[in-house]
N, C-alpha and C positions, 0 to 999 in steps of 0.2 A: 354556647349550649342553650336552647331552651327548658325556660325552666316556666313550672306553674304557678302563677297567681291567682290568690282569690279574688279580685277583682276582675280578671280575665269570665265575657259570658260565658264561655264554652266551661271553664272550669268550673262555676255556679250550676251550669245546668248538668254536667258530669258528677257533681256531687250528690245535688238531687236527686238523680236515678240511681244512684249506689246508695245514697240512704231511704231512697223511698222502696227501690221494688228490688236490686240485687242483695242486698246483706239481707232484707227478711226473706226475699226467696230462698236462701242459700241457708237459711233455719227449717224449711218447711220442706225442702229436698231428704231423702235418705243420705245415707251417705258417698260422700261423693268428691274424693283427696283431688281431683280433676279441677273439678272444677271450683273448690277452694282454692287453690294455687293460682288458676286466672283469675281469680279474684283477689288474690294477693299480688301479681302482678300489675293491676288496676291500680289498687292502694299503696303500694311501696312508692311511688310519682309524687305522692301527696308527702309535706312533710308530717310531723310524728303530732304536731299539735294536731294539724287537719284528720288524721289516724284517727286520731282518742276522742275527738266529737263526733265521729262517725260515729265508733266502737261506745259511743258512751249514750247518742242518740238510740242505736239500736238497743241495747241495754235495758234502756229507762225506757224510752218513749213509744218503740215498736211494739212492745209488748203490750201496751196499754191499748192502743192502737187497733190492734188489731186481733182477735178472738182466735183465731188458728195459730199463733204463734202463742199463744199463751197458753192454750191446749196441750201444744209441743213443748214446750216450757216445762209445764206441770208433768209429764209423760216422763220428761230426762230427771227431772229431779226425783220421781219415784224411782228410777231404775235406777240412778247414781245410790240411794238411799238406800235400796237394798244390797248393794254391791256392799256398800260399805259399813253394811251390817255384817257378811259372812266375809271380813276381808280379817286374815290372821295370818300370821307369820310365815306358815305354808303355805299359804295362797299368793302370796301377795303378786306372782306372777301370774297367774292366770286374773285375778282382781285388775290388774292392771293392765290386760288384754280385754278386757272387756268396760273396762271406765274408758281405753280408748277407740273404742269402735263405739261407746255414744258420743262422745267428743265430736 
């Protein structure tokens, strides 16, 4: 079986492009379950450490980085905020159709 190494170029420079231009791309898109899952197909190859400095890179670093992703940032976290002001005991299903269509 081939497996991947980080020392492998091709997997360095695979990496790179998934943390430089596809995971902020993939904040800046609408939504789009499509094309998350080939992106999770990309990421599932990587083990879990490789995973979580992606996912920790974009988190922290992509944000700072770059002005439209923070925009987008501040955008979900005012509608996450309002959701979950009017989120009550009857609601909680409809609340929860709509925290996951900003997801």
């Amino acid at each position: 079986a081939n497996s991947i190494t980080a020392s492998d170029p091709m997997c360095v420079a695979l990496l790179h492009v998934i943390d430089e231009v596809i995971l902020p791309a993939l904040t800046l898109l609408p939504c789009n379950c499509s094309l998350a899952e080939e992106t999770w197909g990309i990421l599932k190859i990587f083990p879990y450490q490789t995973r979580y400095r992606l996912y920790g890179q974009w988190k922290n670093q992509s944000y700072q980085n770059y002005l439209p992703l923070l925009q987008v940032r501040t955008t979900i976290l005012d509608r996450v905020r309002y959701v979950m002001k009017r989120l009550t005991k009857e609601s909680v299903k409809q609340s929860g159709r709509q925290l996951g269509k900003l997801s």
